[in-house]
TITI-597434 format. One line per field, with one value per residue (C-alpha): residue number from 1; residue in three letters; chain; x, y, z. Coordinates in Angstrom, 3 decimals. Each point is the difference from the previous one (the first is absolute). Layout:
REM residues N
num c(NUM; ...)
residu c(ala; ...)
chaine c(A; ...)
c1 c(X; ...)
c2 c(Y; ...)
c3 c(Z; ...)
//
This chain:
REM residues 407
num c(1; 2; 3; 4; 5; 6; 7; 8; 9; 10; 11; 12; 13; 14; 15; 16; 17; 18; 19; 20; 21; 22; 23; 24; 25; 26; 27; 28; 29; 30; 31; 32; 33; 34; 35; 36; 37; 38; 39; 40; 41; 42; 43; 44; 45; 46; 47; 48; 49; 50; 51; 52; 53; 54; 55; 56; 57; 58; 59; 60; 61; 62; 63; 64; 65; 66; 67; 68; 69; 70; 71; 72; 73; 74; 75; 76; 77; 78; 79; 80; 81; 82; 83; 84; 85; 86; 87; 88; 89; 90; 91; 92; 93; 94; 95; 96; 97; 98; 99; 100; 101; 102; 103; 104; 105; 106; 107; 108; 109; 110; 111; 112; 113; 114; 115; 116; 117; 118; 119; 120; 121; 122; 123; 124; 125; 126; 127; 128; 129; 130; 131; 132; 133; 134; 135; 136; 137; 138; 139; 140; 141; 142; 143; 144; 145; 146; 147; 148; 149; 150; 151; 152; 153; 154; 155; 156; 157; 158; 159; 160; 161; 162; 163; 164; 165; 166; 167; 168; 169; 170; 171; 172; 173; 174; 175; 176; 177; 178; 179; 180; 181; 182; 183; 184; 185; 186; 187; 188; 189; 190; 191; 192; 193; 194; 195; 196; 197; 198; 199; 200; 201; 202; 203; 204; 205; 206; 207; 208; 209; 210; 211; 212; 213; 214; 215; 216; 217; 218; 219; 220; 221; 222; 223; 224; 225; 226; 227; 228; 229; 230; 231; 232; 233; 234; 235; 236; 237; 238; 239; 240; 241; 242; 243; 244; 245; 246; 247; 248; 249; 250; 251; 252; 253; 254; 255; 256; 257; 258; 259; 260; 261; 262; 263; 264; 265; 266; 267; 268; 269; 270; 271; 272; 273; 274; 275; 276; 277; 278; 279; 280; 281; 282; 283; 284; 285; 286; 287; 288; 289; 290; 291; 292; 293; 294; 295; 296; 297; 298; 299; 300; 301; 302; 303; 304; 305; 306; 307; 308; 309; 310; 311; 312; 313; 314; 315; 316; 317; 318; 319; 320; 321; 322; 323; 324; 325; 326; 327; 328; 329; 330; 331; 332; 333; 334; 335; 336; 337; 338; 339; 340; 341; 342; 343; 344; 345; 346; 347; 348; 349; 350; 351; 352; 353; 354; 355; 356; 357; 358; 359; 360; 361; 362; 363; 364; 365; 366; 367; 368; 369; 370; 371; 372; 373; 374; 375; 376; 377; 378; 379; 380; 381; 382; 383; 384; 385; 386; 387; 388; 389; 390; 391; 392; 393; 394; 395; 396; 397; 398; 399; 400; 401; 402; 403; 404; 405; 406; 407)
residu c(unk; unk; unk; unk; unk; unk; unk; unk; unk; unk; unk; unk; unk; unk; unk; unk; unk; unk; unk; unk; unk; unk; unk; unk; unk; unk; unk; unk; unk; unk; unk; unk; unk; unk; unk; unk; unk; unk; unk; unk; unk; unk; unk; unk; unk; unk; unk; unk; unk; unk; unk; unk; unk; unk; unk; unk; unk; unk; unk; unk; unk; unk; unk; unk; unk; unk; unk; unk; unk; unk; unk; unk; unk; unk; unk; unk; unk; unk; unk; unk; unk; unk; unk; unk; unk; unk; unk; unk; unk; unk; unk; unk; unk; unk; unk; unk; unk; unk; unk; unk; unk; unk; unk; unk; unk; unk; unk; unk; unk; unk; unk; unk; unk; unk; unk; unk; unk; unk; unk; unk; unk; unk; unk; unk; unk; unk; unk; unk; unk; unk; unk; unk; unk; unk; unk; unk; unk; unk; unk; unk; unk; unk; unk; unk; unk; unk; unk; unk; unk; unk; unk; unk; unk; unk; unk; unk; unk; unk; unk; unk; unk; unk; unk; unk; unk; unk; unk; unk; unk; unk; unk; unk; unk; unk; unk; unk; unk; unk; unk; unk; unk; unk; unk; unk; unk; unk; unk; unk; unk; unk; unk; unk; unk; unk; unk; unk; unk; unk; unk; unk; unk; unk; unk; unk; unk; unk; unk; unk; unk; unk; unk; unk; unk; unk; unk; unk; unk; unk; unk; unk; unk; unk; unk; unk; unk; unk; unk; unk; unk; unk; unk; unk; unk; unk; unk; unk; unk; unk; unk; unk; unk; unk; unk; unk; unk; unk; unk; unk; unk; unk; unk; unk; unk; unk; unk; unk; unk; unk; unk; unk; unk; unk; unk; unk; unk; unk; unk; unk; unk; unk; unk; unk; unk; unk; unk; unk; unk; unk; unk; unk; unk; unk; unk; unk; unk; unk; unk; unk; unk; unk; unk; unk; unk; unk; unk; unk; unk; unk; unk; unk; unk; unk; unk; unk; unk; unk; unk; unk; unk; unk; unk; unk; unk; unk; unk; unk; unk; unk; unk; unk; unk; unk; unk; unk; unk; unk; unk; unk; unk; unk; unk; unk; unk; unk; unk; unk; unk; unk; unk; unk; unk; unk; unk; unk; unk; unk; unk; unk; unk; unk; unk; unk; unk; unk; unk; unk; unk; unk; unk; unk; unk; unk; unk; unk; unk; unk; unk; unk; unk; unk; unk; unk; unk; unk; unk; unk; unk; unk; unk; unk; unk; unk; unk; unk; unk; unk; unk; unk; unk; unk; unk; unk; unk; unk; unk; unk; unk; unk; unk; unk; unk; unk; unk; unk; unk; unk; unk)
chaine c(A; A; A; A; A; A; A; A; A; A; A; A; A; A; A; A; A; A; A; A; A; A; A; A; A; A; A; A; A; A; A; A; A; A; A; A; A; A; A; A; A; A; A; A; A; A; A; A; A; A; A; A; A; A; A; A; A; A; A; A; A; A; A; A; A; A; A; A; A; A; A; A; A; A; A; A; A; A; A; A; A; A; A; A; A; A; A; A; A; A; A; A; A; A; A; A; A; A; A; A; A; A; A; A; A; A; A; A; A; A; A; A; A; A; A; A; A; A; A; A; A; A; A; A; A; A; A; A; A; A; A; A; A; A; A; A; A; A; A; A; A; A; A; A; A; A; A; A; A; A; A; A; A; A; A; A; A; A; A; A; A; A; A; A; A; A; A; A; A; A; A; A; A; A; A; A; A; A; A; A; A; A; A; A; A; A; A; A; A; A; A; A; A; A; A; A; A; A; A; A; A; A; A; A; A; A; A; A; A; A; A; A; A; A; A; A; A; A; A; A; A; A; A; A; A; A; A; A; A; A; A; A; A; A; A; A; A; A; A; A; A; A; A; A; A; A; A; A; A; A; A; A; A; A; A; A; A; A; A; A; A; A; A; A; A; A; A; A; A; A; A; A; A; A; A; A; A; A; A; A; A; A; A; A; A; A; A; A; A; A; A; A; A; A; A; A; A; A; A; A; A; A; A; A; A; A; A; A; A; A; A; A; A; A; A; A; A; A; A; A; A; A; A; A; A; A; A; A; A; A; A; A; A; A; A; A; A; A; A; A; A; A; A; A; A; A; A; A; A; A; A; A; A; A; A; A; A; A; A; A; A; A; A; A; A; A; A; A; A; A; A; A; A; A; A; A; A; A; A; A; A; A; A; A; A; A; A; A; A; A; A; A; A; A; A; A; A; A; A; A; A; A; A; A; A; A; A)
c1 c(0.000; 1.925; 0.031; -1.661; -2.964; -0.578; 0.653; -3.037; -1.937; 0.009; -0.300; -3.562; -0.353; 0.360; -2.069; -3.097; 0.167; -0.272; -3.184; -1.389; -2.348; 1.225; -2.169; 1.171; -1.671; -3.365; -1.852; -0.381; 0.248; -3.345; -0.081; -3.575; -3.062; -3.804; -2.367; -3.723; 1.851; 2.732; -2.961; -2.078; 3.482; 0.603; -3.606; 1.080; 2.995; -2.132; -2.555; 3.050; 2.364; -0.052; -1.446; 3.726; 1.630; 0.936; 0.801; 2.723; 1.748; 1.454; -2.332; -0.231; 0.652; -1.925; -2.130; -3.529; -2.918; -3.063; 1.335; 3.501; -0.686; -1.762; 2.942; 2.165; -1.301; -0.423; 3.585; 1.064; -1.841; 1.596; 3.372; -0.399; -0.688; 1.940; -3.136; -0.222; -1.331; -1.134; -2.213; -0.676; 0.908; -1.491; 2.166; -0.362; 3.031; 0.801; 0.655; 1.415; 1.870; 2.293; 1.172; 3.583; 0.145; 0.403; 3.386; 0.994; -2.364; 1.810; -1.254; -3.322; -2.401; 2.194; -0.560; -3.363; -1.388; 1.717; -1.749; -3.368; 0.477; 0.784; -3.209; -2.305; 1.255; -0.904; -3.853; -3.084; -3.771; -0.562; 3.085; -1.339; -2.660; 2.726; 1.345; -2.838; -3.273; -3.379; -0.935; -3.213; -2.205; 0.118; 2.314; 2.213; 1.330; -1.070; 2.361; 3.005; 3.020; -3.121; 0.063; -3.165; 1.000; -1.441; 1.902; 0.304; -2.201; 0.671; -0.745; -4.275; -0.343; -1.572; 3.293; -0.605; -0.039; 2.816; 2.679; 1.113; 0.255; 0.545; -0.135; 1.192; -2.628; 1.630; -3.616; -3.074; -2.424; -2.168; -2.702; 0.947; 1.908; 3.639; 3.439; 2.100; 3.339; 1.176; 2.805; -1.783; 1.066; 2.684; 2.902; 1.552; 1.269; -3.397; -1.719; -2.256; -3.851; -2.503; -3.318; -3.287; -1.966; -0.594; -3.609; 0.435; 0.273; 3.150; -0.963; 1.862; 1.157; 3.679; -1.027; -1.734; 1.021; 3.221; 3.225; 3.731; 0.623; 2.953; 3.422; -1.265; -3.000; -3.197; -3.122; -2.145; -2.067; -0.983; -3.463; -2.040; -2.964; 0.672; -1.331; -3.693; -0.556; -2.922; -0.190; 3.314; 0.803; 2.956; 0.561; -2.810; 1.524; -2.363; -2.426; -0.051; -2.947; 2.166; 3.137; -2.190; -1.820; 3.714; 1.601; -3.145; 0.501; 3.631; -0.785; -2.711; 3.007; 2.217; -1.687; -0.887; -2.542; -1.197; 2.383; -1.909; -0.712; 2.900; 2.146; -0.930; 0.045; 3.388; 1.745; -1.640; 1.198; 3.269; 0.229; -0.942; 2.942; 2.127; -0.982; 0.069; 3.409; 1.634; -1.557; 1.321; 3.432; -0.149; -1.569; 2.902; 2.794; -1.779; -0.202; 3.763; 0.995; -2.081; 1.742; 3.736; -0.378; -2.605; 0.566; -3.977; -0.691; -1.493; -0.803; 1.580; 1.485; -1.868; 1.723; 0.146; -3.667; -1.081; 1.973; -1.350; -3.475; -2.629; -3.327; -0.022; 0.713; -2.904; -2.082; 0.877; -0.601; -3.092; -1.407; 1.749; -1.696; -3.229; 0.241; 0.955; -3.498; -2.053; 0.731; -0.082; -3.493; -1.022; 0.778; -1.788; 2.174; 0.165; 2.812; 1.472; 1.517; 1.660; 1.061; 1.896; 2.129; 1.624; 1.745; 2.226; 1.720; 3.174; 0.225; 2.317; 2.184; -1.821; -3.271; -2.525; -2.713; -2.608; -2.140; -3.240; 1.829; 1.667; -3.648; -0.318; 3.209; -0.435; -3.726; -0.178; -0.453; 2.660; 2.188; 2.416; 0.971; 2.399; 1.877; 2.288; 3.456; 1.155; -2.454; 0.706; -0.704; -2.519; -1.753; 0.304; -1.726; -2.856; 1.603; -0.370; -1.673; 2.095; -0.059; 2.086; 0.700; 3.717; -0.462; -3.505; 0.408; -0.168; -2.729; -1.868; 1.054; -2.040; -2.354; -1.686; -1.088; 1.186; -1.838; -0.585; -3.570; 0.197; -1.562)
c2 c(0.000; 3.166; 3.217; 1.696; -2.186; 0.301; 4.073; 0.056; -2.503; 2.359; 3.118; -1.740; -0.927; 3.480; 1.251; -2.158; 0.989; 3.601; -0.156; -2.259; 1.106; 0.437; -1.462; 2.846; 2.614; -0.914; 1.833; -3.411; -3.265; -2.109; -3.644; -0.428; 0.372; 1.340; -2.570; 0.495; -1.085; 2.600; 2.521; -1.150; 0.599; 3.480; 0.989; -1.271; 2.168; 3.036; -0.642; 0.311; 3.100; 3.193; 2.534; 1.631; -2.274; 2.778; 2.098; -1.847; -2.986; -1.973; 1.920; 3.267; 3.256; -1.444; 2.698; -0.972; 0.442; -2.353; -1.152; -0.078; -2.135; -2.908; -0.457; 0.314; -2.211; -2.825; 0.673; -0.347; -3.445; -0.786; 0.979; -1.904; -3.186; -0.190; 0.652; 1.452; 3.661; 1.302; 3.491; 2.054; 3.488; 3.198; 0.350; -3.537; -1.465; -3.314; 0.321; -2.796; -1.911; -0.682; 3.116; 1.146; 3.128; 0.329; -1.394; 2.859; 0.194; -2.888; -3.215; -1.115; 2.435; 3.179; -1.446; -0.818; 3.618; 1.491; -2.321; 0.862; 3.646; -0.568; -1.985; 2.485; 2.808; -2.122; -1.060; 1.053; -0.780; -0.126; -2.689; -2.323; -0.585; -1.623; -1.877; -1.408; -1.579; -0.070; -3.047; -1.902; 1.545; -2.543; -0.992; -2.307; 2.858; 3.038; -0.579; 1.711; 1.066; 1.080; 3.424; 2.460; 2.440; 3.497; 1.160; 3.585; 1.288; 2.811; 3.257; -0.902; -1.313; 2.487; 1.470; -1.807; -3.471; 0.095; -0.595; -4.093; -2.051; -3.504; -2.017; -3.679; -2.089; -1.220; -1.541; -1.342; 0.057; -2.637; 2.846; 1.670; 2.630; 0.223; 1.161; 2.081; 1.430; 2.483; 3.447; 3.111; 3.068; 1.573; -2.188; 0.206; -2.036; -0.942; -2.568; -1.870; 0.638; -2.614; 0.451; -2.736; -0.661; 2.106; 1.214; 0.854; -1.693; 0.075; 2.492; -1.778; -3.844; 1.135; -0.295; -1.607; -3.272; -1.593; -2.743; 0.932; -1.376; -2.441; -0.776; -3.064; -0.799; -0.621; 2.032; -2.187; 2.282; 2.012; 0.948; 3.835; -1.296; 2.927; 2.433; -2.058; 0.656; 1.800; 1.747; 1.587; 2.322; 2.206; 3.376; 0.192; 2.696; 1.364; -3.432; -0.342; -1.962; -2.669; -0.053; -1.070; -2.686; -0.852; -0.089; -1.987; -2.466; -0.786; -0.370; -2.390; -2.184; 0.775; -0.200; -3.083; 2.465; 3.663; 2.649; 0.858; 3.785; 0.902; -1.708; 2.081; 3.089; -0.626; -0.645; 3.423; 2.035; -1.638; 0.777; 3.844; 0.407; -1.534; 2.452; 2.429; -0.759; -0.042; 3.225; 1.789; -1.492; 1.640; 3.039; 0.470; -0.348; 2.012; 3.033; -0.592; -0.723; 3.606; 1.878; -1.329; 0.043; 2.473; 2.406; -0.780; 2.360; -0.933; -3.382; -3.267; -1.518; -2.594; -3.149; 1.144; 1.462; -3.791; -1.433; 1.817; 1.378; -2.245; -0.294; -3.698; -0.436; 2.824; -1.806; -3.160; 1.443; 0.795; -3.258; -1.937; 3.194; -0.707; -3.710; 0.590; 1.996; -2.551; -2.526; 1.811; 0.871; -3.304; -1.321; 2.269; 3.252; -0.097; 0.985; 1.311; 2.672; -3.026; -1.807; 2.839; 1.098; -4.245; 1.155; 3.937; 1.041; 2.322; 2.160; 2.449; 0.178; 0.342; 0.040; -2.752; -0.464; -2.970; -1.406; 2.027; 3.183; -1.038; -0.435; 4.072; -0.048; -2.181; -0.952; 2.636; 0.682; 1.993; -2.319; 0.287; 3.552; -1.280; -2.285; 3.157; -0.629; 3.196; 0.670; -0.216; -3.015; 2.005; 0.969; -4.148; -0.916; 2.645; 1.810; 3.525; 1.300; -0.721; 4.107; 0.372; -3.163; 0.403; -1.327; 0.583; -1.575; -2.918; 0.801; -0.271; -3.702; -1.061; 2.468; -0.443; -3.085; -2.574; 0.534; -2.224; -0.682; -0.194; -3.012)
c3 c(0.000; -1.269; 2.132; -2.766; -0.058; 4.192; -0.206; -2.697; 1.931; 3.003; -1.716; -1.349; 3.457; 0.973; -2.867; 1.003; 3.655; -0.872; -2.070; 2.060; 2.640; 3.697; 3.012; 1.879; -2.660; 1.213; 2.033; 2.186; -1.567; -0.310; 1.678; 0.457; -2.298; 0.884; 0.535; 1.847; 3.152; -0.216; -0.605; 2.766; 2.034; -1.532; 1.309; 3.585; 0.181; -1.509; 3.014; 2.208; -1.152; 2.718; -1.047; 0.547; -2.895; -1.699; 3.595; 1.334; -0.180; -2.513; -2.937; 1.741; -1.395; -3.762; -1.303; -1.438; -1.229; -0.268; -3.524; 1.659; 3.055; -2.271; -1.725; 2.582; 2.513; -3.509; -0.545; 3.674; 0.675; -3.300; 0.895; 3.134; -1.577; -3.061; -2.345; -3.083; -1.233; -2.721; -0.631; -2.751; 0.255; -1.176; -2.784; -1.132; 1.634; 1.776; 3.285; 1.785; 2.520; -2.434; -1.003; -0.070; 0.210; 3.662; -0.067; 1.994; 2.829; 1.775; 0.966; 1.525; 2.020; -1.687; -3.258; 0.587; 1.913; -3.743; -2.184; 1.970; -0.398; -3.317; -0.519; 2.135; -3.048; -2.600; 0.742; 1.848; 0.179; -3.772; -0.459; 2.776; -2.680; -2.060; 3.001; 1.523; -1.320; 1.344; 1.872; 1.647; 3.028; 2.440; 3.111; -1.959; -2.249; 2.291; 2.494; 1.497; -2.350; -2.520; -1.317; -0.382; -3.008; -0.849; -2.857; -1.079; -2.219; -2.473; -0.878; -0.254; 3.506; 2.628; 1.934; 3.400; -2.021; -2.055; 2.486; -0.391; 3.439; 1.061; 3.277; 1.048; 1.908; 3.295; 1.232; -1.054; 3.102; 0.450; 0.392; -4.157; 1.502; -1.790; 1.454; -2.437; -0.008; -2.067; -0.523; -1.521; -1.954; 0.041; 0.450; 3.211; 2.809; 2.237; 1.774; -2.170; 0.633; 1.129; -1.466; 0.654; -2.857; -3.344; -0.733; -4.048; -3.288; -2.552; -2.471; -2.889; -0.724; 0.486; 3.844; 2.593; 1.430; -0.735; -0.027; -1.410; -3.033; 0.637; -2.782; -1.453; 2.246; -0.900; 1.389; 1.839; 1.535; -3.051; -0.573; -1.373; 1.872; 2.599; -2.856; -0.483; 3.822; 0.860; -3.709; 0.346; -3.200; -0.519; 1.037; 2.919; 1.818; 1.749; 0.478; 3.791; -1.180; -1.682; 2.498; 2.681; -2.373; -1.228; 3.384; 1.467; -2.840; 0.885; 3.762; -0.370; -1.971; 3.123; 3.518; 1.768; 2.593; 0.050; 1.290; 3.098; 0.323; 2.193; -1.824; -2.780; 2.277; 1.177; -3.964; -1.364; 3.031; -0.439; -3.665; 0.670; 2.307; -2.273; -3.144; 2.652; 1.549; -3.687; -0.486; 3.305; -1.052; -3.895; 1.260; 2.364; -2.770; -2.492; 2.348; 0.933; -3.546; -1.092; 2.769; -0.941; -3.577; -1.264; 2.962; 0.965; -3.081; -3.718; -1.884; 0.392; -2.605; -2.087; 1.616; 3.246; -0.242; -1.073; 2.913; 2.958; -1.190; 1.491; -2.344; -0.101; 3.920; 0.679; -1.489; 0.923; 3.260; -0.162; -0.934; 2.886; 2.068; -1.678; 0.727; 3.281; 1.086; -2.394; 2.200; 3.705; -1.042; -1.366; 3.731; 1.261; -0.116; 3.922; 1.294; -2.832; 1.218; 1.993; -2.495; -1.499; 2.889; 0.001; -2.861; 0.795; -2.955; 0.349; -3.047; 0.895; 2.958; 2.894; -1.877; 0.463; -1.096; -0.572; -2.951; 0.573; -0.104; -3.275; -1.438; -0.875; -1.816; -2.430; -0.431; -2.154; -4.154; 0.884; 1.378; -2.494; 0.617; 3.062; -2.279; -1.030; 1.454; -0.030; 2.790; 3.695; 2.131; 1.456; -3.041; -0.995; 2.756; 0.447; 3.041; -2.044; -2.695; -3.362; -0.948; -3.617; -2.268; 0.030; -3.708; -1.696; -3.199; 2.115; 1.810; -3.348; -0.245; 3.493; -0.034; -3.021; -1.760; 2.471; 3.162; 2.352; 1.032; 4.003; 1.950)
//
């Protein structure tokens, strides 16, 4: 065997290794493969993350949104057990485990906290539509690990519905009423909310109910039967009519009994002080961020305007207020006042206040004149008169042809 011959045999050698991919250019290498088990197993360790995940600890200090925590929490599980991702990004592109472009971030977690930032810039509510697929209402498929989607709509959908959202189920009660998890708008390092049950219908087929779609898994669960219920159509926006025929429909698929009327009580005061406690929170950074970087004088710009105005949360708001009083007086309404002062709400510093006293603020057709950030917390909340729109050509937008009809 002549020296020449082993010098080219190496240099091949050489040649091979360099074109050939590297294990370590993964974002983590794959071992394992989804299965309905392995799903059933991701649900389990949904039901169980803190609501701190992205606080502290090992994924602390992660940024998100409600689009942003889905993937993030898919991608950590995945991560975690050597599965496999794969999502579709705005722009069209792959996105996936087995990217290398992160060669620089490191190994493990480091590698994996860039590859979910990367991934929380690339989709959103409208590409979970891509990545997931609508799937049967009943307790085998509607389960924990499920997502419930509201994607954006566009530029024809009444302001205060256009904003995208999405949750993961954590619990299915026995008694219909559903545990959900989810970030909200804008990104920012938070606790994720809690929220029992959801009393509306997907307005399009891009949302609703659903699974992941897995790398080379089938979809066992799939199934459009979710738009037949209780003559769903498209675009109902304003059908409280057909969200409680819809959302009726689904929980006579998911309870084993009747959610007794304090349970009920108890989940809709819950979910007011959590719309309400992620409103204090925005409200509070808005009026900081307008201080420090607008001097407290003129317009926001147009991103930071979307981030901390608050039409969608007011009224929001207002129907977890409006459910609230629907059922104190359909026990009775005894008490009420009772009722009310369980729950103290501190809105500003020092400044409590309770659910009844909340009910002049924002059961309103006005209601959507506090959603101005450049306003104080007072003004927000009611305290004082609002005076001057520091912007009127936005006044126009709430005050005219989208008013809200008060309960």
């Amino acid at each position: 065997m002549s020296l020449r011959w082993i010098l080219g045999l190496l240099l091949a050698m050489f040649a091979w290794l360099a074109g050939a991919p590297s294990a370590q250019a993964a974002v983590w290498i794959e071992k394992n493969s989804w299965s309905e088990a392995m799903e059933v197993r991701f649900g389990q360790w949904i039901a169980e993350q803190p609501v701190n995940l992205f606080v502290s600890g090992r994924w602390g200090g992660i940024a998100t949104d409600c689009a942003d925590a889905a993937y993030a929490m898919r991608i950590i599980f995945a991560y975690e057990n050597a599965l496999p991702v794969s999502f579709q990004g705005h722009s069209g592109q792959n996105l996936s485990n087995r990217s290398s472009q992160f060669d620089g971030a490191g190994e493990g977690v480091p590698r994996v906290r860039r590859f979910i930032n990367f991934v929380s810039n690339s989709t959103n509510t409208r590409t979970l539509a891509a990545d997931t697929y609508p799937i049967r209402i009943n307790r085998q498929s509607v389960r924990p690990g499920t997502l419930f989607v509201h994607a954006a709509g566009g530029g024809d959908v009444p302001v205060t519905f256009r904003p995208g959202h999405v949750y993961y189920l954590t619990q299915v009660g026995a008694n219909g009423i559903i545990t959900y998890l989810s970030s909200t708008t804008p990104a920012l390092v938070r606790p994720l909310a809690v929220r029992y049950g959801i009393e509306f219908a997907p307005f399009y087929r891009n949302s609703g109910y659903r699974a992941w779609k897995t790398p080379g898994a089938s979809r066992p669960h799939y199934s459009e039967e979710q738009f037949s219920l209780a003559g769903w159509r498209e675009r109902a926006f304003r059908d409280s009519a057909l969200a409680t025929a819809w959302t009726q429909a689904v929980l006579s698929r998911l309870s084993h009994r009747q959610a007794s009327g304090n349970e009920r009580l108890e989940a809709a005061a819950q979910n007011a002080l959590s719309a309400l406690r992620n409103r204090v929170a925005l409200v509070n950074r808005a009026w900081r961020l307008y201080q420090s970087k607008y001097g407290g004088k003129g317009c926001m710009s147009a991103g930071d305007y979307d981030d901390y105005s608050t039409p969608t949360r007011d009224v929001k708001i207002q129907e977890e207020l409006g459910k609230l009083r629907s059922l104190v007086q359909s026990m009775g309404g005894r008490g009420a006042n009772a009722i009310y002062a369980r729950y103290p709400l501190e809105i500003m510093p020092g400044y409590t206040v309770t659910l009844d006293q909340l009910w002049n603020t924002f059961m309103t057709e006005t209601v959507l004149s506090v959603s101005e950030p450049e306003h104080s917390p007072e003004v927000r909340w009611g305290l004082s008169s609002q005076g001057r729109w520091p912007c009127p050509h936005r006044a126009k937008q709430y005050l005219g042809g989208d008013r809200i009809n008060p309960y």
